[in-house]
NUKOL-738580 format. One record per residue (C-alpha): x, y, z; residue in three letters. Coordinates in nm, 4 decimals, padded with zeros to 6 digits. Last residue first. Example, Ala and Ser with C-alpha at 12.3 -4.5 7.8 and 13.67 -1.06 7.14 Angstrom:
<rs>
((01.3670 -00.1060 00.7140) "SER"),
((01.2300 -00.4500 00.7800) "ALA"),
</rs>
This chain:
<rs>
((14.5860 -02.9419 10.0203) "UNK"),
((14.6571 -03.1606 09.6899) "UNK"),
((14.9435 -03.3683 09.7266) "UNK"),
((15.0456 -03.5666 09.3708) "UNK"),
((15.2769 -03.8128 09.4763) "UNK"),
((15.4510 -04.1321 09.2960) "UNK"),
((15.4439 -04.4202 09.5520) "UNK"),
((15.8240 -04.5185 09.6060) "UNK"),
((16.0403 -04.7445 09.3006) "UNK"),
((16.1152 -04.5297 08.9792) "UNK"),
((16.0541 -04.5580 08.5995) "UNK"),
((15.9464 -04.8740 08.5815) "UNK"),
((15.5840 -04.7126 08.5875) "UNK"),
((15.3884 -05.0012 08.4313) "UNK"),
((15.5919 -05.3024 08.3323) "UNK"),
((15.3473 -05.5384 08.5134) "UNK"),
((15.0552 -05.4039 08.3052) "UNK"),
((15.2186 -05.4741 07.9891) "UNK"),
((14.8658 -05.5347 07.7702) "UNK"),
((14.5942 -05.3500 07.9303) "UNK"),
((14.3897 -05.5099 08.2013) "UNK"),
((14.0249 -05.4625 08.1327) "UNK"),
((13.9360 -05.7273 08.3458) "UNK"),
((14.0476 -05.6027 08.6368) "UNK"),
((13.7779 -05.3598 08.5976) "UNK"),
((13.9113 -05.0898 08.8675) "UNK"),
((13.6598 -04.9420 09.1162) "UNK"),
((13.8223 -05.1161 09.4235) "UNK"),
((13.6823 -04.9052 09.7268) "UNK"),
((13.8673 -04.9452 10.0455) "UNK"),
((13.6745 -04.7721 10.3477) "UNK"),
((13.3261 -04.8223 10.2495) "UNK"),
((13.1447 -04.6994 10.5472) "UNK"),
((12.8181 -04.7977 10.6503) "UNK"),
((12.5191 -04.6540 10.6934) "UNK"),
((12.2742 -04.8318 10.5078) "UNK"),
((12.2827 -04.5997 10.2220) "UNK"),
((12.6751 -04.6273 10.2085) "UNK"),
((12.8576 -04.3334 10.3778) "UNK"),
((12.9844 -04.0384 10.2376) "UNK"),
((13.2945 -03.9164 10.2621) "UNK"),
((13.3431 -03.5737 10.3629) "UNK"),
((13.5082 -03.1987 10.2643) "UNK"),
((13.8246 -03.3316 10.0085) "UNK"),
((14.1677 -03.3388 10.0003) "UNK"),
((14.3018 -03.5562 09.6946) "UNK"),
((14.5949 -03.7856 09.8038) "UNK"),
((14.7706 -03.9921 09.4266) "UNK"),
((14.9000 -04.3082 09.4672) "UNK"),
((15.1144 -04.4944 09.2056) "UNK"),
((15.1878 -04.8099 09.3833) "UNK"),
((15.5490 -05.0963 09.3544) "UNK"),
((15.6973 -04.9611 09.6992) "UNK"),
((15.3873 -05.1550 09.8924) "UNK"),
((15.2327 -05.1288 10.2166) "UNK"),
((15.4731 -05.0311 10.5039) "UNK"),
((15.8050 -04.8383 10.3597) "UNK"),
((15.6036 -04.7259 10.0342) "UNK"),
((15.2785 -04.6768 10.1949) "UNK"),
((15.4340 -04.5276 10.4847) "UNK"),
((15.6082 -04.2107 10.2841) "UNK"),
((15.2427 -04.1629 10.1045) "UNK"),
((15.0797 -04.1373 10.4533) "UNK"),
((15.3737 -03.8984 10.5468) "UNK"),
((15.3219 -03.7114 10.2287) "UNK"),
((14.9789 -03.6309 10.3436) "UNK"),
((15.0767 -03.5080 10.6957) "UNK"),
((15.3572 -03.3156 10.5326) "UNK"),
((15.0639 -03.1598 10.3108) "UNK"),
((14.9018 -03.0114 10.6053) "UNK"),
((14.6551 -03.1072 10.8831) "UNK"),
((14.6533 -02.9210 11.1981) "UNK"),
((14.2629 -03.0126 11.2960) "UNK"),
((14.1558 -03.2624 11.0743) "UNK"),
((14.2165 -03.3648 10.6916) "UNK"),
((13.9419 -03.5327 10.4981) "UNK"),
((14.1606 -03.7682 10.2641) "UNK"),
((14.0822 -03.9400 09.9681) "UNK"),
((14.3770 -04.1536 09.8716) "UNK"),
((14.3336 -04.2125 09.5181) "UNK"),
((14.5475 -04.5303 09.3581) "UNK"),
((14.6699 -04.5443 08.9755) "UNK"),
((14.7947 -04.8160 08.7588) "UNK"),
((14.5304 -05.0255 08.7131) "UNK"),
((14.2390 -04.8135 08.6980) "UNK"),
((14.0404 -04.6113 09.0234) "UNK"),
((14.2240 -04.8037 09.2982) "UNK"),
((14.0172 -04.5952 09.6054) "UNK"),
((14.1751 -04.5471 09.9424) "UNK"),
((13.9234 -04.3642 10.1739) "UNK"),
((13.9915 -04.1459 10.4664) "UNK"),
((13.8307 -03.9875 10.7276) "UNK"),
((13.9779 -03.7419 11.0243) "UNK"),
((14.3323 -03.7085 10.9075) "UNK"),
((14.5505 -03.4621 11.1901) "UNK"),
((14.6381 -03.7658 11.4521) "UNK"),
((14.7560 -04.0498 11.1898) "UNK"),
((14.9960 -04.3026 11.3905) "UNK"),
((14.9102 -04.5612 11.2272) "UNK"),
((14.7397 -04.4892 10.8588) "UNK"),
((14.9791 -04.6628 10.5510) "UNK"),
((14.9248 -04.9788 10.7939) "UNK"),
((14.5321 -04.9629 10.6873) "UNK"),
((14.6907 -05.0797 10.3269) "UNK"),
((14.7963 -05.3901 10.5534) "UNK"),
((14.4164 -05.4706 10.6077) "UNK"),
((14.2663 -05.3657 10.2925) "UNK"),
((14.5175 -05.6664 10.1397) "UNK"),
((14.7201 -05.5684 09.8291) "UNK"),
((14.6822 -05.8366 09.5590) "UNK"),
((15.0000 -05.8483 09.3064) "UNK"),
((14.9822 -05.6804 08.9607) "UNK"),
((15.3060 -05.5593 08.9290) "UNK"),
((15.1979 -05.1768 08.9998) "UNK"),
((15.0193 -05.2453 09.2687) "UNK"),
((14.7119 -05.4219 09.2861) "UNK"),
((14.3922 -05.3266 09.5795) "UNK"),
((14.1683 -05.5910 09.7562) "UNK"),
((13.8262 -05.4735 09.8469) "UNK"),
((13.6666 -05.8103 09.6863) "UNK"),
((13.8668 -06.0410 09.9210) "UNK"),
((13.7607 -05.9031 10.2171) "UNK"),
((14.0841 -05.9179 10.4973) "UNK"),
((14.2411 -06.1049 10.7410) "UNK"),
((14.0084 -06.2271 10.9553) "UNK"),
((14.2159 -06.2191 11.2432) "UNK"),
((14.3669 -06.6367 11.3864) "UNK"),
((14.0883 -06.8680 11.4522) "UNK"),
((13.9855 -07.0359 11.7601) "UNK"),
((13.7438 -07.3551 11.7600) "UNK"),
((13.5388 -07.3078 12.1468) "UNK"),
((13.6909 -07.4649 12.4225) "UNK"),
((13.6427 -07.1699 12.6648) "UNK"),
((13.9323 -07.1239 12.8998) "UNK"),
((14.0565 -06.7706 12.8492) "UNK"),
((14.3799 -06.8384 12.7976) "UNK"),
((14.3320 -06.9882 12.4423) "UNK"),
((14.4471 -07.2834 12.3121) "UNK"),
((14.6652 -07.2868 12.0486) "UNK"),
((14.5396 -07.4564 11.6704) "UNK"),
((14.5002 -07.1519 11.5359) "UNK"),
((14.2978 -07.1967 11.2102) "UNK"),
((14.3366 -06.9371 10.8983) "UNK"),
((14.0956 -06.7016 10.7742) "UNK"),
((13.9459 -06.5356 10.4216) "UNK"),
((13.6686 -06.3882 10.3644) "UNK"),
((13.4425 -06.3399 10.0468) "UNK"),
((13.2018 -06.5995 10.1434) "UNK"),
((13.1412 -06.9186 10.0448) "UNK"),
((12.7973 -07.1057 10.1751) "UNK"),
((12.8351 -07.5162 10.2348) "UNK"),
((12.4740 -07.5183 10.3156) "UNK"),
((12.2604 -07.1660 10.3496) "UNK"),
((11.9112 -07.2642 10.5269) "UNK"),
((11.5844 -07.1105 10.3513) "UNK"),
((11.2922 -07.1211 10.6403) "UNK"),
((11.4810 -07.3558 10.9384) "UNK"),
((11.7504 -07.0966 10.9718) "UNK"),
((11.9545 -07.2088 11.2904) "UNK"),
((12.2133 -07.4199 11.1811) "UNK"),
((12.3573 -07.2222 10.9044) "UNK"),
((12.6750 -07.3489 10.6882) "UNK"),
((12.9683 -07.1403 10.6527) "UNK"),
((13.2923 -07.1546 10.4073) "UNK"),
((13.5541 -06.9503 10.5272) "UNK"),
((13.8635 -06.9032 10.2413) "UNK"),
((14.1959 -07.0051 10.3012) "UNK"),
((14.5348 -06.9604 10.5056) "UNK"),
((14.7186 -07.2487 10.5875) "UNK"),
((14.5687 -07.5355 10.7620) "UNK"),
((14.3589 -07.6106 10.5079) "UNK"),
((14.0483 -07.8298 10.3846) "UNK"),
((13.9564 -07.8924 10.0591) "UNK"),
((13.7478 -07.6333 09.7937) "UNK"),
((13.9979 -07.5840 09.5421) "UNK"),
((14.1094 -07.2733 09.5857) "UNK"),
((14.2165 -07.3941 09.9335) "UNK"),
((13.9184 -07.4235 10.2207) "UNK"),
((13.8438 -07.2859 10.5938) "UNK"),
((13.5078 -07.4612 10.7270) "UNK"),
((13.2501 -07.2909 11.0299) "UNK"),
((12.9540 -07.4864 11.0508) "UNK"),
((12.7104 -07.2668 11.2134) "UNK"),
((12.5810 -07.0784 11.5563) "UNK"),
((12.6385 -07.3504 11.7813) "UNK"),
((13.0167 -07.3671 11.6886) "UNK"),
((13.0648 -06.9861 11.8198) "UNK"),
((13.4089 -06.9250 11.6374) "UNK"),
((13.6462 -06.7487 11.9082) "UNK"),
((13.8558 -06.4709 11.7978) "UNK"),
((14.1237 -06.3966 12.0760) "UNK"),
((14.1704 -06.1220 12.2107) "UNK"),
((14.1985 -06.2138 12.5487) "UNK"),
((13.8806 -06.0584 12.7044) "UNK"),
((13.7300 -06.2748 12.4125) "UNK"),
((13.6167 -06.1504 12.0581) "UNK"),
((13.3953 -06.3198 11.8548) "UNK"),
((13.3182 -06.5529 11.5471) "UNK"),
((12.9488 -06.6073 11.3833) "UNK"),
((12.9058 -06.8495 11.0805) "UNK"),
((12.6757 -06.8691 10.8348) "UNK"),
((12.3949 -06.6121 10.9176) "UNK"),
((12.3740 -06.4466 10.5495) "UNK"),
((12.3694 -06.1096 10.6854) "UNK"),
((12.7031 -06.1953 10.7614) "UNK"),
((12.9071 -06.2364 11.0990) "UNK"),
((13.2607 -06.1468 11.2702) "UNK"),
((13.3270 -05.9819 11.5979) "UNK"),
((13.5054 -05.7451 11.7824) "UNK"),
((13.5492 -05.7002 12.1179) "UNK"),
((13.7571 -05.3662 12.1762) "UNK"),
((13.9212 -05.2746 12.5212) "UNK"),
((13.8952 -04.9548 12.7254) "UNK"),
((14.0601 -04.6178 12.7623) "UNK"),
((13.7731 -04.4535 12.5169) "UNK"),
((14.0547 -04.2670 12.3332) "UNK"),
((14.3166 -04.4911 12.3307) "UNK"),
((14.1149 -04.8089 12.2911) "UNK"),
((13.9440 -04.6171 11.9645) "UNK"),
((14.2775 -04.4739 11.8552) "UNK"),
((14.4472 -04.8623 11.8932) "UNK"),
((14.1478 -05.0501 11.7106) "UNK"),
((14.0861 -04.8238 11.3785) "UNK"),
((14.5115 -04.8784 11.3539) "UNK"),
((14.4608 -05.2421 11.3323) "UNK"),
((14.2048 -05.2282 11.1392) "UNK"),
((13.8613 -05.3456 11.1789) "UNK"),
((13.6439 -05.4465 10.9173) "UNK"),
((13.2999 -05.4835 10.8848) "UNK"),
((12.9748 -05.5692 11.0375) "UNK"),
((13.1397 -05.5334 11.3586) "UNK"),
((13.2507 -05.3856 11.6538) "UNK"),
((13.1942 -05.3867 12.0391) "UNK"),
((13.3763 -05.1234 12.2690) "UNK"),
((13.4137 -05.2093 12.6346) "UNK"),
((13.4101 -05.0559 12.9881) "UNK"),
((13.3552 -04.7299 12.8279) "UNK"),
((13.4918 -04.3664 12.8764) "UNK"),
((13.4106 -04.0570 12.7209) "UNK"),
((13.6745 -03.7566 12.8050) "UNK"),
((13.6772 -03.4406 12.5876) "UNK"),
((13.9645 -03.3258 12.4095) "UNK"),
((13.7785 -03.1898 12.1350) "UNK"),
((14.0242 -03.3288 11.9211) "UNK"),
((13.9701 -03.6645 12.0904) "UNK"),
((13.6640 -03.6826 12.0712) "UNK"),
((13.6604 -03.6420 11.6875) "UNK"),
((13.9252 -03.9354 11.6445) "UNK"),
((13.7067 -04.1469 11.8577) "UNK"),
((13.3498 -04.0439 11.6617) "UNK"),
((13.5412 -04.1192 11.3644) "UNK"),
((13.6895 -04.4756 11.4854) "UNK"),
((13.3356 -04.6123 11.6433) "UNK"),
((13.2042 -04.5293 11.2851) "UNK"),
((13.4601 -04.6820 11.1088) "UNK"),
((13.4360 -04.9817 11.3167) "UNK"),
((13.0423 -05.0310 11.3329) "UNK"),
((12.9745 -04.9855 11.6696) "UNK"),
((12.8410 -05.1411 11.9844) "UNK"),
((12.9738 -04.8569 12.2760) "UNK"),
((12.9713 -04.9850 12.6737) "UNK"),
((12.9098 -04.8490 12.9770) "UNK"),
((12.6624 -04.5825 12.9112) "UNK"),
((12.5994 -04.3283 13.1696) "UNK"),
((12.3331 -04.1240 12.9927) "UNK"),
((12.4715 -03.8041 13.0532) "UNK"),
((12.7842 -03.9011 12.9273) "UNK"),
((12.7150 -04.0086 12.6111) "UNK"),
((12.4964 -03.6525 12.5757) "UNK"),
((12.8171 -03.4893 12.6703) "UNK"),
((13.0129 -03.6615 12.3818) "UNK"),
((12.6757 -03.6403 12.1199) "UNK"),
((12.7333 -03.3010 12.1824) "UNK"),
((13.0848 -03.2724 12.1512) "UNK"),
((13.0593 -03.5207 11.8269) "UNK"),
((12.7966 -03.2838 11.6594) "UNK"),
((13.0241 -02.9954 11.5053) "UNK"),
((13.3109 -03.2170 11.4305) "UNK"),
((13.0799 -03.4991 11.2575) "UNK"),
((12.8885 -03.7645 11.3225) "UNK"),
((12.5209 -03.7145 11.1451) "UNK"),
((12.5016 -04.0122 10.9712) "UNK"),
((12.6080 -04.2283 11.2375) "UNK"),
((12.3039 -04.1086 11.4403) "UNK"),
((12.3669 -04.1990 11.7986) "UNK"),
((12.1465 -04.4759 11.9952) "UNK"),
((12.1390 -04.4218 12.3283) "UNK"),
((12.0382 -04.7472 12.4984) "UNK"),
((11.8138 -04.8768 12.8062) "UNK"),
((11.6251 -05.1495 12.5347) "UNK"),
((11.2803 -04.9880 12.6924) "UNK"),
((11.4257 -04.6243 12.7427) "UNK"),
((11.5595 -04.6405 12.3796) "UNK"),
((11.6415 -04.2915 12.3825) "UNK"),
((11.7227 -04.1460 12.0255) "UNK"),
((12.0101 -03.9690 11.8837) "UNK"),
((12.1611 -03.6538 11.6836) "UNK"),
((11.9178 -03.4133 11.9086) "UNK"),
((11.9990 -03.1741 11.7432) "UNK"),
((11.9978 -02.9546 11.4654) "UNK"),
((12.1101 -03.0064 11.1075) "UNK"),
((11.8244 -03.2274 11.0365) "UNK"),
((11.8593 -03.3995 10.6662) "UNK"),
((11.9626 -03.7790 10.7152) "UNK"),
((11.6314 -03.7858 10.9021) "UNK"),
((11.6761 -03.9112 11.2763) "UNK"),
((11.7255 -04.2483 11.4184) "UNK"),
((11.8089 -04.4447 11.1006) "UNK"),
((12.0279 -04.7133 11.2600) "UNK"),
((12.3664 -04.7006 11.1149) "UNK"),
((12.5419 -04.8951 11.3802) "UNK"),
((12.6407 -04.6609 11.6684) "UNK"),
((12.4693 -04.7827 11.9921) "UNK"),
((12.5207 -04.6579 12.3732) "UNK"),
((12.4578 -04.8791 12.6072) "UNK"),
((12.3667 -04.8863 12.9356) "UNK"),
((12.3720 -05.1203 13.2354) "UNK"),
((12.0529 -05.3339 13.2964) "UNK"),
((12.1762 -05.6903 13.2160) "UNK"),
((12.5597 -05.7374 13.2569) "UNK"),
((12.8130 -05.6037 13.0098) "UNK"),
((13.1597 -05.7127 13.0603) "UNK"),
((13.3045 -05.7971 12.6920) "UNK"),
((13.2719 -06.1906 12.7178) "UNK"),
((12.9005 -06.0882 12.8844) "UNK"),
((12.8170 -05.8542 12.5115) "UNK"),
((12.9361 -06.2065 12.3483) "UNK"),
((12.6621 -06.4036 12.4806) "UNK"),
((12.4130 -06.1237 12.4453) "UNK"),
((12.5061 -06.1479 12.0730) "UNK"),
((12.4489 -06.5292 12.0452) "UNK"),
((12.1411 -06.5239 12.1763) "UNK"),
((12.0016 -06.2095 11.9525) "UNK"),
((12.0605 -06.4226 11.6720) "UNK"),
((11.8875 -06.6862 11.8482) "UNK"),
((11.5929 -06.4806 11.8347) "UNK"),
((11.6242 -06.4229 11.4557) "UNK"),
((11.6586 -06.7966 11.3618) "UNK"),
((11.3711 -06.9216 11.5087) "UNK"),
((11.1793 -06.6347 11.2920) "UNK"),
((11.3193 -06.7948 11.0223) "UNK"),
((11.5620 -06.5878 10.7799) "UNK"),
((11.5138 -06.4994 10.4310) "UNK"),
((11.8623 -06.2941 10.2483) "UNK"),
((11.7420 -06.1004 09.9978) "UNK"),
((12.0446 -06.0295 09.7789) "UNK"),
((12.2121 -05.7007 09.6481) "UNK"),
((12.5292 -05.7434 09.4870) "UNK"),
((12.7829 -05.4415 09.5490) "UNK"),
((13.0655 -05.7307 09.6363) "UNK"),
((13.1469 -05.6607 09.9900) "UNK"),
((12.8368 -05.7833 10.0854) "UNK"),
((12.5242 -05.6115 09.9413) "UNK"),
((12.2548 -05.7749 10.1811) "UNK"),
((11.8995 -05.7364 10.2471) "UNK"),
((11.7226 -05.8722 10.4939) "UNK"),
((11.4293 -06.0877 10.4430) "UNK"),
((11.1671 -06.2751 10.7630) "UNK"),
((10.9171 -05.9649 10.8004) "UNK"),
((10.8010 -06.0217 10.4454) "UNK"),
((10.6499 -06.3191 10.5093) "UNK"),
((10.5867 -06.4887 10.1527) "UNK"),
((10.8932 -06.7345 10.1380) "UNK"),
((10.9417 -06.7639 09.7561) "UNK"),
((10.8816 -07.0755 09.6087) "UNK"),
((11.0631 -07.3901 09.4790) "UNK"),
((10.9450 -07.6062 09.7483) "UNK"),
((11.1506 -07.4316 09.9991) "UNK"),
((11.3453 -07.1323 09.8063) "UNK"),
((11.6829 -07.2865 09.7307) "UNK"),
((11.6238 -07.3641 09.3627) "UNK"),
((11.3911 -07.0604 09.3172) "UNK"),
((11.7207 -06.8244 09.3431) "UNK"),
((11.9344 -07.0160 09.0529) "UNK"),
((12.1740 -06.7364 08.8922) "UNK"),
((12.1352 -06.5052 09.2009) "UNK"),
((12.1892 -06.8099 09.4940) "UNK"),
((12.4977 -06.9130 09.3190) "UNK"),
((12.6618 -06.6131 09.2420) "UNK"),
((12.6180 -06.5482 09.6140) "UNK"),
((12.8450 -06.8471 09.6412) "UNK"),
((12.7928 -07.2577 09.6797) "UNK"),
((13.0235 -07.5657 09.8350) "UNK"),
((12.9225 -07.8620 09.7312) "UNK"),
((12.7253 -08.1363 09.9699) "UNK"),
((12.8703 -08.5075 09.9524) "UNK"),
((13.2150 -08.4749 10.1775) "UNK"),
((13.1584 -08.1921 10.3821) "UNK"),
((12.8306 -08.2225 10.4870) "UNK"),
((12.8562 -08.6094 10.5161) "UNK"),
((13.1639 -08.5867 10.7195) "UNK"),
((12.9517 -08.3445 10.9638) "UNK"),
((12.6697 -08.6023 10.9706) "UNK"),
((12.8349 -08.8752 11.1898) "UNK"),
((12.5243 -09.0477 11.2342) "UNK"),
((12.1480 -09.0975 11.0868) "UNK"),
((12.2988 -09.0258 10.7662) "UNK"),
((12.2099 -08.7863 10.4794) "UNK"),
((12.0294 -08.9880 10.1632) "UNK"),
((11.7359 -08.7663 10.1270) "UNK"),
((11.9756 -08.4373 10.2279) "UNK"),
((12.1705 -08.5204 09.9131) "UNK"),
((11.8731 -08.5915 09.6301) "UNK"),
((11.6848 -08.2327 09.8554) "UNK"),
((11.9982 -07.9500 09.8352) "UNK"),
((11.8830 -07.7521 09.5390) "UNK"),
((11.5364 -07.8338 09.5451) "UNK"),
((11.4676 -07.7068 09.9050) "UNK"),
((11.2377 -07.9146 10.0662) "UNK"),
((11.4867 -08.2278 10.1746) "UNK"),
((11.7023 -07.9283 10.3178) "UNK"),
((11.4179 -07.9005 10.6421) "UNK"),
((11.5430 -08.2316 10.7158) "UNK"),
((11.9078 -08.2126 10.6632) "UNK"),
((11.9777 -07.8959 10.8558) "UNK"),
((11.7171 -08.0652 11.1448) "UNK"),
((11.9736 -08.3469 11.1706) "UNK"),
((12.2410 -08.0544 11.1220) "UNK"),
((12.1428 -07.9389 11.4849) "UNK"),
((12.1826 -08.3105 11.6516) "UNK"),
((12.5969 -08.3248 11.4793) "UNK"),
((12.6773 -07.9461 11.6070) "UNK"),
((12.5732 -08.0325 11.9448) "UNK"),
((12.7617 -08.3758 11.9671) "UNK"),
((13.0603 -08.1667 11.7950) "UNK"),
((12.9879 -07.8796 12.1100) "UNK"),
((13.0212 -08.1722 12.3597) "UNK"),
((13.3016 -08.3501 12.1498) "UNK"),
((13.4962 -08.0233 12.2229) "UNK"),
((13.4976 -08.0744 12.6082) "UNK"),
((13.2812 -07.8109 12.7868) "UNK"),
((13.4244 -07.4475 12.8577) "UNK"),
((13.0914 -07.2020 12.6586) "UNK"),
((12.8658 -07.4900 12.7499) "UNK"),
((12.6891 -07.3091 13.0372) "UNK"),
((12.7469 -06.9652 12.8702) "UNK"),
((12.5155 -07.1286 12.5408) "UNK"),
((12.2550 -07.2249 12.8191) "UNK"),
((12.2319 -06.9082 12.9470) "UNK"),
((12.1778 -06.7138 12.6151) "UNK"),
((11.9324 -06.9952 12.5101) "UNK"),
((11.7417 -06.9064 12.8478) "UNK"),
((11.7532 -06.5140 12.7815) "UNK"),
((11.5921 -06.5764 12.4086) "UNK"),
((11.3116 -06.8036 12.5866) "UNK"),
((11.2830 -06.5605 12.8727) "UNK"),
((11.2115 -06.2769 12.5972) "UNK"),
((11.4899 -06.0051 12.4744) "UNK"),
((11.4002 -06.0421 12.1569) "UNK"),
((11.0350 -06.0036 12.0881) "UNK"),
((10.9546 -05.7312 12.3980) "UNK"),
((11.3063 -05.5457 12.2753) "UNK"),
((11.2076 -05.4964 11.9427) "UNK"),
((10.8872 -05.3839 12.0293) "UNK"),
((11.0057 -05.1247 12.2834) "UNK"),
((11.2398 -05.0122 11.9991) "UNK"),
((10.9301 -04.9374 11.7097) "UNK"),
((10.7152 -04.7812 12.0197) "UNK"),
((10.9677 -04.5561 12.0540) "UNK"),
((11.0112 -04.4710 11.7277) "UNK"),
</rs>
């Protein structure tokens, strides 16, 4: 293991990596035709190494030798993860399979698809470029500690004694098991936290969220300059315990295993879209440009081996056209405001966003994990691990809130149970739609017209 981290660290964190990181800083408050300038040499090399792949080749023969981000969006089409799965060889270079292993990731999205996802070795260590970038926005400086919560696989899944983390002496980080993070571990991993002195927390939301809410019924003190998140979303009410309880700010960001687009946190909260990283679009249904609300579309400007063009992905966005405070000229854009696949329906059929179902949740001090889960089209499970001093009223107050806060038109129904799992990978799948939309029976609108309010069944 510790040979594994010290690696890790020796390939990323070289002067080359450190120089980009630099570099990107140096630009971070230019003029906006500096980063288009940037944006317009790094699709040159887009274009060239997209002649080889057989899905993008007749369009990248013909790209220009100027103003190339009107080509992109005007001549290339937009493509999906459906896209890649029906016709994989077509944007493999030459038609084939890249052959070094070390180079895929795997991704399941929010969809449940699996896709190998093949990345240049270029590509990785400016990955790591863009993420020390964003650890300075949240106040880290090289040398201080950090303490890591992202799923790694530190210790097997099946040890019931600790330690519940590793020492990355080389990387200087503590990284905590998320598998293991639970009331009887969290005041040990708490003292062990502070022990090591780290100053700031990179998380994965849920996880960040669970380890604050079990904390905090300890009633321990752990304290960080900053809290980074990502890798999925982060609610509203995820965000205030986690401040609350760590008494510091979060910096979240946005990216994809796919490597389309990257978007981060600033000191003023506002999500900045890192226009060296990718080609960052918002489009309608139909695939043009909006103003309004829309879907990202992201095109990679690193990956030399298999670059995405014109990738969709199941997010959705909106442009804010105000400047922001903080004085970098980067592109800002308003919360991602939710994953399309984990939307829920109510009752008449309309789309309930993960994020305002997270409303049903503020204020929450006795529920310690929960997971809303649409199982057919006119029925909701709220699956609820209660905490210290929960009881039914805390239930029905969840169920109260999703009818004044969420939606008056849903049949929910709270089961109490011992833990939610977590995804192989470590994450947490806090919205689960499990319904077949297809199957919709006939009056699905008129369902339940008996009564407005969520209809309660409170197990405890």
């Amino acid at each position: 293991m510790i040979l594994k981290y010290a690696g890790r660290h020796v390939l990323k964190r070289n002067p080359w990596v450190l120089g980009w990181c630099a570099e990107l800083m140096s630009r971070e408050t230019a003029p906006p035709a500096l980063h288009r300038a940037r944006r317009e040499d790094l699709l040159e090399r887009v274009f060239e190494n997209a002649r080889r792949i057989p899905a993008y080749a007749v369009v990248a023969r013909n790209s220009p030798a100027s103003d190339r981000l009107a080509y992109l969006s005007d001549r290339f089409p937009i493509i999906d993860k459906a896209s890649l799965l029906e016709r994989r060889t077509d944007f493999f270079p030459d038609g084939k399979a890249p052959t070094l292993r070390s180079t895929i990731a795997a991704t399941s999205g929010t969809t449940g698809t699996p896709l190998d996802v093949y990345r240049s070795f270029g590509s990785i260590l400016w990955e790591e470029a863009f993420h020390l970038q964003h650890w300075h926005w949240a106040g880290w400086k090289r040398g201080q500690h950090q303490s890591v919560l992202r799923g790694d696989m530190v210790i097997p899944v099946d040890r019931r004694e600790p330690p519940f983390w590793f020492k990355d002496s080389a990387g200087g980080q503590l990284v905590l098991s998320t598998r293991h993070v639970d009331r009887r571990t969290a005041p040990l991993m708490a003292e062990e936290l502070r022990k090591f002195g780290a100053t700031q927390l990179r998380a994965y939301p849920s996880a960040a969220y669970e380890l604050a809410t079990l904390v905090e019924e300890t009633g321990m003190q752990v304290k960080f300059t900053s809290v980074i998140t990502g890798s999925e979303m982060l609610y509203d009410f995820q965000r205030r315990r986690i401040e609350s309880v760590f008494k510091c700010q979060v910096f979240d960001f946005y990216s994809m295993a796919e490597r389309v687009a990257f978007a981060a946190e600033c000191e003023r909260g506002r999500m900045h879209v890192n226009p060296e990283y990718g080609v960052l679009e918002i489009v309608d249904e139909h695939g043009n440009p909006t103003e309004g609300e829309g879907t990202i579309v992201g095109t990679s400007l690193h990956n030399s081996l298999v670059p995405l063009i014109r990738y969709r992905m199941n997010d959705t966005a909106r442009w804010s056209r105000e400047p922001c405070a903080c004085g970098r000229t980067y592109p800002v854009i308003e919360r991602i405001s939710g994953r399309l696949a984990d939307q829920l329906y109510d009752l008449d059929g309309r789309a309930v966003n993960a994020t305002v179902i997270g409303f049903a949740f503020d204020g929450m001090r006795n529920i310690r994990k929960a997971q809303v889960v649409q199982s057919t089209a006119d029925r909701w499970l709220i699956r609820i691990v209660p905490g210290t001093g929960y009881t039914a009223a805390d239930g029905q107050r969840v169920l109260d809130k999703l009818a004044t806060d969420v939606s008056s038109r849903v049949f929910a129904e709270i089961v109490i149970v011992d833990d939610i799992s977590a995804l192989p990978n470590g994450k947490y799948q806090w919205v689960v739609q499990a319904w077949d939309r297809g199957k919709t029976p006939p009056g699905f609108s008129e369902l339940h017209t008996r009564g407005a309010g969520p209809f309660a069944k409170v197990a405890c």
